[in-house]
Biopython code that builds the backbone (N, CA, C, O; Angstrom):
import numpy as np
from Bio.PDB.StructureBuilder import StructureBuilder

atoms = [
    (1, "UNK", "N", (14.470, -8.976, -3.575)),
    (1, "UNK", "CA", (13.354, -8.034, -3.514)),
    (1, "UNK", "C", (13.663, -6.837, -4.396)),
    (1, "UNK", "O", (14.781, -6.394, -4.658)),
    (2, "UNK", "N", (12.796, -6.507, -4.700)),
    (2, "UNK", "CA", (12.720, -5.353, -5.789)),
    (2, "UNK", "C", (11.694, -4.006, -5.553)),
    (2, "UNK", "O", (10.477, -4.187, -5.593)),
    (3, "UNK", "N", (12.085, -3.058, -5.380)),
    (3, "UNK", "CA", (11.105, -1.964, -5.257)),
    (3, "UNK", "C", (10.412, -1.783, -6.268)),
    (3, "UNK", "O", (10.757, -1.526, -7.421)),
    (4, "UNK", "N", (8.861, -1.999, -5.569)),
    (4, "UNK", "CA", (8.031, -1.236, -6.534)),
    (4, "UNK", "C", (7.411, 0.170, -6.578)),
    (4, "UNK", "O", (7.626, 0.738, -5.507)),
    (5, "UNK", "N", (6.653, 0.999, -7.521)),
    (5, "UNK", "CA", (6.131, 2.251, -7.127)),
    (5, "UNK", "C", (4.963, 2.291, -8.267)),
    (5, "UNK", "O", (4.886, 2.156, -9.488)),
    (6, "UNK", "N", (4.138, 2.540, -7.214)),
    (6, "UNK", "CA", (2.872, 3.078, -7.392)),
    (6, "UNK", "C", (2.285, 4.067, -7.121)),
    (6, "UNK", "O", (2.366, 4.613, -6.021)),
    (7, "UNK", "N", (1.392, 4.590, -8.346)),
    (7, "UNK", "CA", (1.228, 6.083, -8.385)),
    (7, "UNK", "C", (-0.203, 6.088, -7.696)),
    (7, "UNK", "O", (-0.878, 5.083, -7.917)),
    (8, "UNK", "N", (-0.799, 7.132, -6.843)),
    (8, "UNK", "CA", (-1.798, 7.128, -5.988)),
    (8, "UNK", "C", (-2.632, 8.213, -6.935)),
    (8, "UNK", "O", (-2.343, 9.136, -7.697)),
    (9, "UNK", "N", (-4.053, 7.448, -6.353)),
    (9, "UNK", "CA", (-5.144, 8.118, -7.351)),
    (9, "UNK", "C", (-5.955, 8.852, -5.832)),
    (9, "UNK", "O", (-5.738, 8.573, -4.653)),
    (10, "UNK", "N", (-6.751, 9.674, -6.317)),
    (10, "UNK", "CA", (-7.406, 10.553, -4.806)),
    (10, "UNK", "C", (-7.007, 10.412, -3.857)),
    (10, "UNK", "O", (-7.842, 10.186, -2.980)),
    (11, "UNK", "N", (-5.653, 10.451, -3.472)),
    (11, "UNK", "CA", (-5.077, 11.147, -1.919)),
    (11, "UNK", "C", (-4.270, 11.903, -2.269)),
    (11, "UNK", "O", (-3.964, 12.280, -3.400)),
    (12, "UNK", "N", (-3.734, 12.259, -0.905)),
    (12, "UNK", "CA", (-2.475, 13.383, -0.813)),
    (12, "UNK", "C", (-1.771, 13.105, -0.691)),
    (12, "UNK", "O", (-0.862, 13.897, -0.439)),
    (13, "UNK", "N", (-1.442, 11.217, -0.779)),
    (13, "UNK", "CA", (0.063, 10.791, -1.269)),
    (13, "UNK", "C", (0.125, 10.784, -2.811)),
    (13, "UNK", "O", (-0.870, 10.510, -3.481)),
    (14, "UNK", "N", (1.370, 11.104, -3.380)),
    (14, "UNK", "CA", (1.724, 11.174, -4.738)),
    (14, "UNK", "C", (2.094, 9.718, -5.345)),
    (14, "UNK", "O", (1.922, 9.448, -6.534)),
    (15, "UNK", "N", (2.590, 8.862, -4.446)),
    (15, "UNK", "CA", (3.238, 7.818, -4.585)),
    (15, "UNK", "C", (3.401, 6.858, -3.337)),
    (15, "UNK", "O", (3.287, 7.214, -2.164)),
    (16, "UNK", "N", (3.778, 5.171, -3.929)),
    (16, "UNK", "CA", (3.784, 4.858, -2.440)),
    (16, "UNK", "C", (4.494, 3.624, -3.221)),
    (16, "UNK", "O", (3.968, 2.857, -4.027)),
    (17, "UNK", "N", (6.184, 3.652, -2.636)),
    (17, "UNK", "CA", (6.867, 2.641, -2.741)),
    (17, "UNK", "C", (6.815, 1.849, -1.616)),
    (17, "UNK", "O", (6.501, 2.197, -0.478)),
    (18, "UNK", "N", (7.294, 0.267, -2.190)),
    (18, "UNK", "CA", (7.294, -0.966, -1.385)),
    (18, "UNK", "C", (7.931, -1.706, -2.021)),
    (18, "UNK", "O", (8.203, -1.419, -3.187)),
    (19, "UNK", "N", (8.423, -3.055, -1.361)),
    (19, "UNK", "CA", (8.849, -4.141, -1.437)),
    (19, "UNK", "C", (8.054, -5.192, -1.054)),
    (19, "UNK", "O", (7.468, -5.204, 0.029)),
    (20, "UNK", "N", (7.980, -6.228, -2.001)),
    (20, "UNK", "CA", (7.654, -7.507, -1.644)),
    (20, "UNK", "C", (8.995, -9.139, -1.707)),
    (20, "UNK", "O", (9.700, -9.578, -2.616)),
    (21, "UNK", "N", (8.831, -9.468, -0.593)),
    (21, "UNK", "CA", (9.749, -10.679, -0.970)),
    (21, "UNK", "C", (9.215, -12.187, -1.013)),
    (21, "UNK", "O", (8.088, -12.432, -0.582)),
    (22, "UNK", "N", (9.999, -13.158, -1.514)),
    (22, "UNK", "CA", (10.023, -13.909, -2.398)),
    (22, "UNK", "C", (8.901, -14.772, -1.700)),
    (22, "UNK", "O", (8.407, -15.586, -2.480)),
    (23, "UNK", "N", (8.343, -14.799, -0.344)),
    (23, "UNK", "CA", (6.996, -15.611, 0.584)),
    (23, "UNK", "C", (5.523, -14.407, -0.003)),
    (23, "UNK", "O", (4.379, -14.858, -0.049)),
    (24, "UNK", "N", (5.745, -13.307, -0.293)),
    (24, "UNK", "CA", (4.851, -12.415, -0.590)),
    (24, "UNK", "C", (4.626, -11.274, 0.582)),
    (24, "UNK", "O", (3.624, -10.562, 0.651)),
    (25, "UNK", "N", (5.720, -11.235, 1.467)),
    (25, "UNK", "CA", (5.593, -10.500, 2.446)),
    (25, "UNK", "C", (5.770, -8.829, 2.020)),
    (25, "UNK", "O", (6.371, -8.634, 0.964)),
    (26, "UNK", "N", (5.372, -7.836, 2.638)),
    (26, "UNK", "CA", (5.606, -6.239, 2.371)),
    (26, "UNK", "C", (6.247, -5.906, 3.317)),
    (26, "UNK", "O", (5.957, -5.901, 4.513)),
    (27, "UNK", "N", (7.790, -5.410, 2.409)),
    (27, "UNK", "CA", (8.358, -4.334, 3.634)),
    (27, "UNK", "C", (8.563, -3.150, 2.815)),
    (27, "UNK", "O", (8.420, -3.049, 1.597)),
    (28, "UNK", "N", (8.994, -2.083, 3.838)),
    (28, "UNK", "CA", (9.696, -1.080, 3.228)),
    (28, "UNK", "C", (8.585, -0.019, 2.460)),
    (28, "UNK", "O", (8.962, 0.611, 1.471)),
    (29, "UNK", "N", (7.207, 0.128, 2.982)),
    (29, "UNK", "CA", (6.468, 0.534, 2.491)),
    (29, "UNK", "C", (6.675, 1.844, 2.880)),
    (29, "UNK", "O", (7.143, 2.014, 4.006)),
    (30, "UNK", "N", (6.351, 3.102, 1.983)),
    (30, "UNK", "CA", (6.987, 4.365, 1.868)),
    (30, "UNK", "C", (5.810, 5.193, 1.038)),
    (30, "UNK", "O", (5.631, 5.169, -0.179)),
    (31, "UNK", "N", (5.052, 5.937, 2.041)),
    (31, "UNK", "CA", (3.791, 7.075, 1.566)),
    (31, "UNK", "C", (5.249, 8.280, 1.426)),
    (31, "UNK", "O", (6.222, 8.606, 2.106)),
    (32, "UNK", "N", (4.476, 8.712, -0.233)),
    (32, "UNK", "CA", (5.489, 10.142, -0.746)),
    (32, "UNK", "C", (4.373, 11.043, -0.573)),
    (32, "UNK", "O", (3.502, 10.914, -1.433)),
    (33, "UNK", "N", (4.177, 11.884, 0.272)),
    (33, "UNK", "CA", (3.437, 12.859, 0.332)),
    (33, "UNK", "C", (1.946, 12.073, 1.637)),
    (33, "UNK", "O", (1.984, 10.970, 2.183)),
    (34, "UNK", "N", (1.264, 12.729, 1.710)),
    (34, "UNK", "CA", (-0.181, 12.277, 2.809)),
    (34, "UNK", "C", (0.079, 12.957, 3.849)),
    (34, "UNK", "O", (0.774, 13.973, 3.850)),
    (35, "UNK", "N", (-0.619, 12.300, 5.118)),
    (35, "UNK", "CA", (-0.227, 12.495, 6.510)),
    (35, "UNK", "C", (0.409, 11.655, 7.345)),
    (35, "UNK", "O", (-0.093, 10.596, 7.723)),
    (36, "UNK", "N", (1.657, 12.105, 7.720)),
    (36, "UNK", "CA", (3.109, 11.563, 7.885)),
    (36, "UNK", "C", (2.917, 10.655, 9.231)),
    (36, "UNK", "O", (3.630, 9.708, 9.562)),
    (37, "UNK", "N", (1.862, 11.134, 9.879)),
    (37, "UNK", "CA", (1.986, 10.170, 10.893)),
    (37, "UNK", "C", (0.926, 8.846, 10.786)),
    (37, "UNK", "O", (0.896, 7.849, 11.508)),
    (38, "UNK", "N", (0.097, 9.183, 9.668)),
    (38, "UNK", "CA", (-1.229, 7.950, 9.522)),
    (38, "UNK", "C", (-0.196, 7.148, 8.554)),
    (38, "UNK", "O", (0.248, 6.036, 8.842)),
    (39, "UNK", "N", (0.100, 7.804, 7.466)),
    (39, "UNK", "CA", (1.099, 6.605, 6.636)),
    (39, "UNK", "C", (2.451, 6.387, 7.521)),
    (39, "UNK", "O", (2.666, 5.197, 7.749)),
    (40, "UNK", "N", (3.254, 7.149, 7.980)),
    (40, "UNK", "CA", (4.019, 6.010, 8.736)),
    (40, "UNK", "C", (3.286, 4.480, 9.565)),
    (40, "UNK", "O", (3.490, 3.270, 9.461)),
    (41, "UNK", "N", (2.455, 5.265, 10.308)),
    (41, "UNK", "CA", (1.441, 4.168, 11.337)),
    (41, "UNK", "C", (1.033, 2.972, 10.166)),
    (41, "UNK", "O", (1.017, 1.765, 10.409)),
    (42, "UNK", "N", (0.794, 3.430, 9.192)),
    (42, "UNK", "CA", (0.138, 2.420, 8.248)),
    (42, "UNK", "C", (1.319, 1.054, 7.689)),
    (42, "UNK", "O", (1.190, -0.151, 7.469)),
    (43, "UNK", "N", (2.632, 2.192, 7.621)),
    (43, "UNK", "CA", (3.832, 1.481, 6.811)),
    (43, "UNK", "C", (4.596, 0.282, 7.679)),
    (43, "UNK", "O", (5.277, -0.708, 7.411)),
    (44, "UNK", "N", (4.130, 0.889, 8.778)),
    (44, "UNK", "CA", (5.128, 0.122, 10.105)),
    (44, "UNK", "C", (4.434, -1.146, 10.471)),
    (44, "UNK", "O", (4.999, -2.178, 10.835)),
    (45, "UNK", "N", (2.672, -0.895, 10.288)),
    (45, "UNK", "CA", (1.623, -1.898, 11.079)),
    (45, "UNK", "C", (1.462, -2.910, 9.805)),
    (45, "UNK", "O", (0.582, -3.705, 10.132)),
    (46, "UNK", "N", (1.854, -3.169, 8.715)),
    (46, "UNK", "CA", (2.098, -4.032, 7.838)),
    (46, "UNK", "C", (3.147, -4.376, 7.215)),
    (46, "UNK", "O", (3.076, -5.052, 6.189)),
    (47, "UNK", "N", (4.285, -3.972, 7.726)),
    (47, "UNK", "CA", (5.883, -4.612, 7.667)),
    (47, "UNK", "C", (5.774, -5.898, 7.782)),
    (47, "UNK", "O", (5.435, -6.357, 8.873)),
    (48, "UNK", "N", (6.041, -6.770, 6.670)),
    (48, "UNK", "CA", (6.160, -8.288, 7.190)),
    (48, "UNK", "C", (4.860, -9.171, 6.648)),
    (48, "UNK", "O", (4.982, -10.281, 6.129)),
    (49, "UNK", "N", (3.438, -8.405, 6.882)),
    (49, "UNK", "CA", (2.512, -9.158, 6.199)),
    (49, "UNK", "C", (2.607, -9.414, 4.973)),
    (49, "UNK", "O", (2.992, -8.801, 3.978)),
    (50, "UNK", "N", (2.037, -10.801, 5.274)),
    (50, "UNK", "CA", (1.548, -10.952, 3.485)),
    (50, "UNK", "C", (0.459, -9.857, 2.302)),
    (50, "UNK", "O", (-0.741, -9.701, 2.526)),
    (51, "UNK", "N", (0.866, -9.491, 1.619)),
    (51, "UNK", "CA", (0.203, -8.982, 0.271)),
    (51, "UNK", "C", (-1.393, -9.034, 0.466)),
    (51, "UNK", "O", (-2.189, -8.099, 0.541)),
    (52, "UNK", "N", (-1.629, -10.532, 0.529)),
    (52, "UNK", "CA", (-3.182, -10.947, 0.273)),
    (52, "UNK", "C", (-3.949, -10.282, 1.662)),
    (52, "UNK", "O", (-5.100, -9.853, 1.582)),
    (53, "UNK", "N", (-3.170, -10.250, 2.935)),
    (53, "UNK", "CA", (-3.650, -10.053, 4.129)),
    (53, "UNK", "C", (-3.817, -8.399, 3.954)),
    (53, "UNK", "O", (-4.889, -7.798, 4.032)),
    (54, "UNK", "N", (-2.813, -7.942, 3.760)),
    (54, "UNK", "CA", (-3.045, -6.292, 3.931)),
    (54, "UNK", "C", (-3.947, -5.941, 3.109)),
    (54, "UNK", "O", (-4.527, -4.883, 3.355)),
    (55, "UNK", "N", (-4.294, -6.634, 2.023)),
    (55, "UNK", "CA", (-5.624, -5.989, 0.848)),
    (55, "UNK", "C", (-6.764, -6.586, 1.343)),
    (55, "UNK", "O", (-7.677, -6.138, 0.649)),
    (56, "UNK", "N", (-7.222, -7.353, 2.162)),
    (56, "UNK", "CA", (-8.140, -7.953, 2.699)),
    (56, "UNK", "C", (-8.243, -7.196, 4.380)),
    (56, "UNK", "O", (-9.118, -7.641, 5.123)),
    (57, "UNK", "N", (-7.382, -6.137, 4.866)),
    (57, "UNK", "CA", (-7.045, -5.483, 5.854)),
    (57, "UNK", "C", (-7.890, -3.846, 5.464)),
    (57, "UNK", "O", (-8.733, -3.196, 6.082)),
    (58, "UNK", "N", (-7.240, -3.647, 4.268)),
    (58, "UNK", "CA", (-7.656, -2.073, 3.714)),
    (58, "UNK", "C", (-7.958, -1.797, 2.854)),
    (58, "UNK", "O", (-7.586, -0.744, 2.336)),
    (59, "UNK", "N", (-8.763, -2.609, 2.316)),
    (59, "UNK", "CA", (-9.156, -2.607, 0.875)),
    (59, "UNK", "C", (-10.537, -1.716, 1.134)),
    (59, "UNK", "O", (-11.265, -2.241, 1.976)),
    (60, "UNK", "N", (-10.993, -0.587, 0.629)),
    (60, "UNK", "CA", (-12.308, -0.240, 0.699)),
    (60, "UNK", "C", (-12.383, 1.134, 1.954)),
    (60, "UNK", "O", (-13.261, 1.992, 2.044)),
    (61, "UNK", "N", (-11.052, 0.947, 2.882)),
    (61, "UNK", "CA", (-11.119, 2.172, 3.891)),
    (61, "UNK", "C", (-11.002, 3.798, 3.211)),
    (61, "UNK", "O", (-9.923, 4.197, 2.774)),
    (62, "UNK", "N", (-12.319, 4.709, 3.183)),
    (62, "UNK", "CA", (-12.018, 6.211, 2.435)),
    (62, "UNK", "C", (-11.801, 6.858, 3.344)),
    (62, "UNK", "O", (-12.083, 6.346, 4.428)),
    (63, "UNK", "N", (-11.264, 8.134, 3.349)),
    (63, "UNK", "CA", (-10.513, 9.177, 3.339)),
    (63, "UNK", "C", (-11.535, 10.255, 3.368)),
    (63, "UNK", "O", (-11.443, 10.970, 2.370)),
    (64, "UNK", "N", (-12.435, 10.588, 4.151)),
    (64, "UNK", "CA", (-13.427, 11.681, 4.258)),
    (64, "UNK", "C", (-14.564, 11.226, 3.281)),
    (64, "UNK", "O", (-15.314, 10.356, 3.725)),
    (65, "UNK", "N", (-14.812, 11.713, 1.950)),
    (65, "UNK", "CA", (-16.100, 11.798, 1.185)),
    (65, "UNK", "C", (-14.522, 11.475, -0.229)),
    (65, "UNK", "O", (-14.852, 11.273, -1.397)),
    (66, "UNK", "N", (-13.600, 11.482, 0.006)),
    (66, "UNK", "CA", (-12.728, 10.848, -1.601)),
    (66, "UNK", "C", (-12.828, 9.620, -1.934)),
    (66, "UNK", "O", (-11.859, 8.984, -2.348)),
    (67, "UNK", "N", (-13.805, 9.207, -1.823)),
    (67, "UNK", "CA", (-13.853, 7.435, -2.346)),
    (67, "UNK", "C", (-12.719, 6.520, -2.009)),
    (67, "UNK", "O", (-12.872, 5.430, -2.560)),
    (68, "UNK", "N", (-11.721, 6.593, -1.347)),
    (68, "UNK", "CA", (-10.380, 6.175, -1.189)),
    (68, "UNK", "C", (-9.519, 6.422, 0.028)),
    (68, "UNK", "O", (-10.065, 7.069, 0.922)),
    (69, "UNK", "N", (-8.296, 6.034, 0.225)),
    (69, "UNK", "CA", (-7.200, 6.279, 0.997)),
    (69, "UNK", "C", (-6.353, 5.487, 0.583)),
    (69, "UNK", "O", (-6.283, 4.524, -0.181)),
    (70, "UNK", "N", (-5.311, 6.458, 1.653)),
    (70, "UNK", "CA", (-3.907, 6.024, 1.278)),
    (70, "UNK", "C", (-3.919, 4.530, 1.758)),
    (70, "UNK", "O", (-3.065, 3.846, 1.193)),
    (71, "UNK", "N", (-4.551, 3.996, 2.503)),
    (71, "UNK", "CA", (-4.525, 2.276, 3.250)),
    (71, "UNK", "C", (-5.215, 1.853, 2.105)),
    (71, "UNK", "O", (-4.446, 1.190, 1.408)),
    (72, "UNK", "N", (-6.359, 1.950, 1.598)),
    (72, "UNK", "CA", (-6.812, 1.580, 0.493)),
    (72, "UNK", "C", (-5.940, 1.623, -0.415)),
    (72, "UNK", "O", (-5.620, 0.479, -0.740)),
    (73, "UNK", "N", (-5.113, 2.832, -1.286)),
    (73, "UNK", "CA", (-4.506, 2.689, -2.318)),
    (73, "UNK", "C", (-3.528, 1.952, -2.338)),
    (73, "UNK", "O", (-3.015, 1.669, -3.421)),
    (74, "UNK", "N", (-2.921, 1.353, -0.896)),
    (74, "UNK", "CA", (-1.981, 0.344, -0.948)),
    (74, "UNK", "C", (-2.567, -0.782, -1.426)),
    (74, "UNK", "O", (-2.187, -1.615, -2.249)),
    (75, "UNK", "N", (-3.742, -0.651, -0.655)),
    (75, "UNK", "CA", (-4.322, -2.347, -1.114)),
    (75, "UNK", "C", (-4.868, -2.618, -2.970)),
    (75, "UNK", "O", (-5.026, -3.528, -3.784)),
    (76, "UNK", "N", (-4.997, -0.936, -2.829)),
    (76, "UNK", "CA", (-5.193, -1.538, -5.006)),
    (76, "UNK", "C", (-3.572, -1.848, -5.320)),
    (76, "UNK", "O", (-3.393, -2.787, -6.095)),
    (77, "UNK", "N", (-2.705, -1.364, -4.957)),
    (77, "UNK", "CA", (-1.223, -1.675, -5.751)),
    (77, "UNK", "C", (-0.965, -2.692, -5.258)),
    (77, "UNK", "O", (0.166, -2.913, -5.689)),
    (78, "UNK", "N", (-1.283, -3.644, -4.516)),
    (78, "UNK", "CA", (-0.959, -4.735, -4.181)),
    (78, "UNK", "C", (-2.015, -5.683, -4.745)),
    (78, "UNK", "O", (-1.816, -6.889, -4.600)),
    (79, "UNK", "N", (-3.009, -5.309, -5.310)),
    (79, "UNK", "CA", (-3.993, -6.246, -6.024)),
    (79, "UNK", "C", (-3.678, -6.029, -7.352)),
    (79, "UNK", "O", (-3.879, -7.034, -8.033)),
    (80, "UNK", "N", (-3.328, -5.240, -7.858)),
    (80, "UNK", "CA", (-2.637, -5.068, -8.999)),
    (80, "UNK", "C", (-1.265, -6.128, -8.961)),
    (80, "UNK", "O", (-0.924, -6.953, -9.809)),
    (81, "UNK", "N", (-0.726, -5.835, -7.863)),
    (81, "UNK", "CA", (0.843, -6.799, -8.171)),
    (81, "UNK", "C", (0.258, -8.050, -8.255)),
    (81, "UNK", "O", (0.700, -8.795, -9.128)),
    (82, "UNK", "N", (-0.767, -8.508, -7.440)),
    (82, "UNK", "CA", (-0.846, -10.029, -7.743)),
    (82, "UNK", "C", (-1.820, -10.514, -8.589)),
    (82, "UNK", "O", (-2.209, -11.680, -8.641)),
    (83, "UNK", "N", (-2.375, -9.162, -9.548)),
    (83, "UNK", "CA", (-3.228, -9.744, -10.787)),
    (83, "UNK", "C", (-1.980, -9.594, -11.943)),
    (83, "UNK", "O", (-2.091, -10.176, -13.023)),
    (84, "UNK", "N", (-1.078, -8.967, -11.701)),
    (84, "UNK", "CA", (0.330, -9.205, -13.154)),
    (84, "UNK", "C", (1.252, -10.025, -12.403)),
    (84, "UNK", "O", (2.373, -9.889, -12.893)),
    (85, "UNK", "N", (1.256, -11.202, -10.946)),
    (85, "UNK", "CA", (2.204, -11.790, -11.019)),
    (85, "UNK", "C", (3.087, -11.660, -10.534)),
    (85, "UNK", "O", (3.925, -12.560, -10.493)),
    (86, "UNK", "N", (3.284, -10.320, -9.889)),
    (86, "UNK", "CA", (4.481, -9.585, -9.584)),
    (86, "UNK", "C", (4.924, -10.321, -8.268)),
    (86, "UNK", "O", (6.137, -10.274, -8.063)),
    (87, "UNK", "N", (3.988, -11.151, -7.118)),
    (87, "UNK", "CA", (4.213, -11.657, -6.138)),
    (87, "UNK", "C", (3.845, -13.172, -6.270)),
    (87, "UNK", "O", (4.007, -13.932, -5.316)),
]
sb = StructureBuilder()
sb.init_structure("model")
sb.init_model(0)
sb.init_chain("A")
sb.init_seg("    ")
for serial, (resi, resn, name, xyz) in enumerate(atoms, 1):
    if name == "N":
        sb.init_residue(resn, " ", resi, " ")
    sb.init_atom(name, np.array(xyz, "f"), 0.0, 1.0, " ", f" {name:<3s}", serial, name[0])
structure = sb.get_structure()
């Protein structure tokens, strides 16, 4: 497994590292900046899922009137990893 990092677009996380391993599972998911107790809650409640499941989980959830969130922006960096392959 290899850490990845992805840079967050409209939230108040800056960044949000993770790991995927070699079945496509996510661990180790890590909000740099947001609200510490929604992204922990977020990081912990998809430990272990598959990739495809968590973007089909939070794909589309916003964040007040910002078009987005941090559960969402996981799910674009993880649709990103599996449109280059990465999983």
């Amino acid at each position: 497994m290899s850490q990845r990092t992805f840079a967050t677009c409209g939230t108040c996380s800056k960044f949000i590292n993770f790991e995927i391993d070699d079945n496509g599972c996510l661990h180790n998911v890590q909000f740099v900046g947001g609200c510490q107790g929604n992204t922990t809650g977020v990081a912990r409640l998809v430990e272990g899922m598959k990739a495809e499941e968590v973007v089909c989980r939070l794909r589309g959830i916003q964040c007040g009137h910002k078009g987005t969130s941090c559960p969402d922006q996981l799910a674009q960096a993880l649709e990103k990893e599996l449109a280059e392959g990465g999983i």
